[in-house]
C-alpha positions as CSV (number, residue, x, y, z in Angstrom):
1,X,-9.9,-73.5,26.6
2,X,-6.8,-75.7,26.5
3,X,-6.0,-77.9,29.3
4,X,-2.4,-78.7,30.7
5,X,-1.3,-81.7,32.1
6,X,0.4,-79.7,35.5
7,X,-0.7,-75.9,36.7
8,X,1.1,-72.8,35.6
9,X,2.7,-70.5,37.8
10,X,2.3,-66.8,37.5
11,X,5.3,-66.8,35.7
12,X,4.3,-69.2,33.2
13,X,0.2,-67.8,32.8
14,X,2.1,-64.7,32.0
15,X,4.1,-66.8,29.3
16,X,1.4,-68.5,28.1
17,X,-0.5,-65.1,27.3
18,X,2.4,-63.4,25.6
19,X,2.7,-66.6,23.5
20,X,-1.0,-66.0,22.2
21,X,-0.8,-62.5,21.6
22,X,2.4,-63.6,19.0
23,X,0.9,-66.4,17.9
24,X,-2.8,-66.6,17.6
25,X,-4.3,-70.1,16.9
26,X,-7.5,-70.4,15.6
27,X,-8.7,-72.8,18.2
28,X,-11.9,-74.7,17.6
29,X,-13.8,-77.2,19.5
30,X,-14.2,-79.1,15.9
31,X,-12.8,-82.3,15.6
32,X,-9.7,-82.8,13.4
33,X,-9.5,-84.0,10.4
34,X,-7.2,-85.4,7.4
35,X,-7.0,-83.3,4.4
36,X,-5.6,-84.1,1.1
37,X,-3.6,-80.9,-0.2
38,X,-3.5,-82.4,-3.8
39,X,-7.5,-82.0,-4.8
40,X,-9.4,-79.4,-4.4
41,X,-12.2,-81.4,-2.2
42,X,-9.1,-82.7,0.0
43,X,-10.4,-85.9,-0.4
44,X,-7.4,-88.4,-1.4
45,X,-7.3,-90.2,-5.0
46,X,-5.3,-92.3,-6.7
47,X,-5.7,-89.7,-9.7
48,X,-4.4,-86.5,-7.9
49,X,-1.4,-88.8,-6.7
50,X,-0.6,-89.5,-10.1
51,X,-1.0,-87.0,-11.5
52,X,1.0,-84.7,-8.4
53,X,4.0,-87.8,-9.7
54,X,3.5,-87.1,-13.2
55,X,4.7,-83.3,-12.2
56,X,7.6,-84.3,-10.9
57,X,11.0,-83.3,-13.5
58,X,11.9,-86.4,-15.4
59,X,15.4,-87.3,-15.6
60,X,15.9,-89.9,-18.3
61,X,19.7,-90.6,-17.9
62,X,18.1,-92.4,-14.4
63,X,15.4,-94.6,-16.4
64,X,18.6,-96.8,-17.1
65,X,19.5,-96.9,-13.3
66,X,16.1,-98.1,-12.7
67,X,15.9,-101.0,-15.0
68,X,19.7,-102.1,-14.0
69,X,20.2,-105.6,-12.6
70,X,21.7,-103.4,-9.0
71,X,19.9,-104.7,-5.5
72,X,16.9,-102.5,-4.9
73,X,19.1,-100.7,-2.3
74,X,22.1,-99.6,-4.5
75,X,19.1,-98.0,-6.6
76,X,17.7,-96.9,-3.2
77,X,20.9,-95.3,-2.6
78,X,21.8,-93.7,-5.9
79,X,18.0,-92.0,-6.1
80,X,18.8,-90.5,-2.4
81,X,22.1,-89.2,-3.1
82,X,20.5,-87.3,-6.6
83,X,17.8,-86.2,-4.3
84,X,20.4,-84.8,-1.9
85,X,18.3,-87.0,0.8
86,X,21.3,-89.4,2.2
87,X,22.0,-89.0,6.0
88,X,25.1,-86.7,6.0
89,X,25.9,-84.4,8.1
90,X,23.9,-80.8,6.5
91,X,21.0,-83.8,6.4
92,X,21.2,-84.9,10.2
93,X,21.7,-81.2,11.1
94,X,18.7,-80.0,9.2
95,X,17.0,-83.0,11.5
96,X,18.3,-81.3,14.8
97,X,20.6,-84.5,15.0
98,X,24.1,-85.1,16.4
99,X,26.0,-83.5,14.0
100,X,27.5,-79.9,13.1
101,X,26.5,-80.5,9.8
102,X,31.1,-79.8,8.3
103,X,32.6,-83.1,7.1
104,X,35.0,-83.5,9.9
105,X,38.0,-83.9,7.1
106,X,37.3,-80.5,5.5
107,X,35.1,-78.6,7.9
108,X,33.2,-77.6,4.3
109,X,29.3,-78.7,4.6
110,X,29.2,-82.2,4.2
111,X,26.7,-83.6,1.8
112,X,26.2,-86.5,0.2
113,X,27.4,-85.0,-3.2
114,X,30.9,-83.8,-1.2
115,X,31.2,-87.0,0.8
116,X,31.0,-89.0,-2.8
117,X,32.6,-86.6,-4.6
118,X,34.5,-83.4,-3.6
119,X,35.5,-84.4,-0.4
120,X,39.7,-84.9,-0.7
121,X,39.1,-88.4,0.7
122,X,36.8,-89.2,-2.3
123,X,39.3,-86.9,-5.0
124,X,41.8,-89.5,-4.1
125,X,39.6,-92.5,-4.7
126,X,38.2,-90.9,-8.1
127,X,42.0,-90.4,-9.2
128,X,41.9,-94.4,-9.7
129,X,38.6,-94.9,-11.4
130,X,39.7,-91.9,-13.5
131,X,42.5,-94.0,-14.8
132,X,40.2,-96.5,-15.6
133,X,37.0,-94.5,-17.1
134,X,39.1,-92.2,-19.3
135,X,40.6,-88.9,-18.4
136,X,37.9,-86.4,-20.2
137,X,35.8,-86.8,-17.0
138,X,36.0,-85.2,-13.9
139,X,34.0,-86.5,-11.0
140,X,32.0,-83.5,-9.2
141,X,28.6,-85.6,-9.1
142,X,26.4,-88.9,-9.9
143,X,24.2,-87.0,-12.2
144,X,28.0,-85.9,-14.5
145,X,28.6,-89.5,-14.0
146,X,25.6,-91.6,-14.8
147,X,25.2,-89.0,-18.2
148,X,29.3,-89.9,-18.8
149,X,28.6,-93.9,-18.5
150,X,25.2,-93.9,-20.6
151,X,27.2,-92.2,-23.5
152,X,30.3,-94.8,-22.9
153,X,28.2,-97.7,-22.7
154,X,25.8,-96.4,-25.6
């Protein structure tokens, strides 16, 4: 039996039985409990985190980022925006915030990659450091960008 906080109408009993029959959940007087998806006991370990981050694709053009002399949040930031995890507007909108999710200078999907880089905003800014990278580089992303520098800088 569940309880509820206020008593249901007719209306609402009726509701809440439909709602069962579509959705059964296996109710059980059990206590809850954590459970630790990563080992097969679902007990956590320092080894089955590990080795879950030692799964994870390596990028090594990023090592470099890592080891820069940046502020931890200029790494913070660069790591989101390959992750595709900054707050733009597909971001908030996947988060059911206050935002239709279009960048509201090209009503395209606005994500971090087009805010940085395809947006025409950011084509005008990239026009300048263009001049001053070399013109055999293009900006569309950070990864194209961070590989382009690495081989400029050696």
């Amino acid at each position: 039996n569940i309880a509820f906080r206020r008593s249901f109408g007719p209306a609402e009993v009726r509701e809440w039985a439909d709602l069962r029959e579509v959705v059964p959940l296996p109710l059980s007087l059990d206590l809850d409990s954590v459970s630790w998806s990563l080992s097969p006991s679902g007990d956590f370990s320092v080894s089955s985190a590990y080795q879950a981050l030692c799964r994870l694709p390596v990028l090594p053009w990023l090592s470099p980022l890592w080891k820069a002399p940046l502020p931890l949040k200029i790494k913070i930031f660069v790591w989101q925006l390959l992750r595709d995890r900054l707050p733009s507007g597909t971001e908030v909108l996947k988060r059911h915030g206050p935002s239709n999710g279009l960048c509201p200078l090209c009503h395209v999907p606005e994500t971090g990659t087009h805010i940085l880089f395809s947006c025409i905003a950011a084509q005008a800014l990239w026009c300048f450091v263009r001049e001053a990278l070399g013109p055999e580089w293009e900006a569309t992303d950070l990864a194209g960008f961070l590989q382009v520098r690495a081989t400029q800088v050696g």
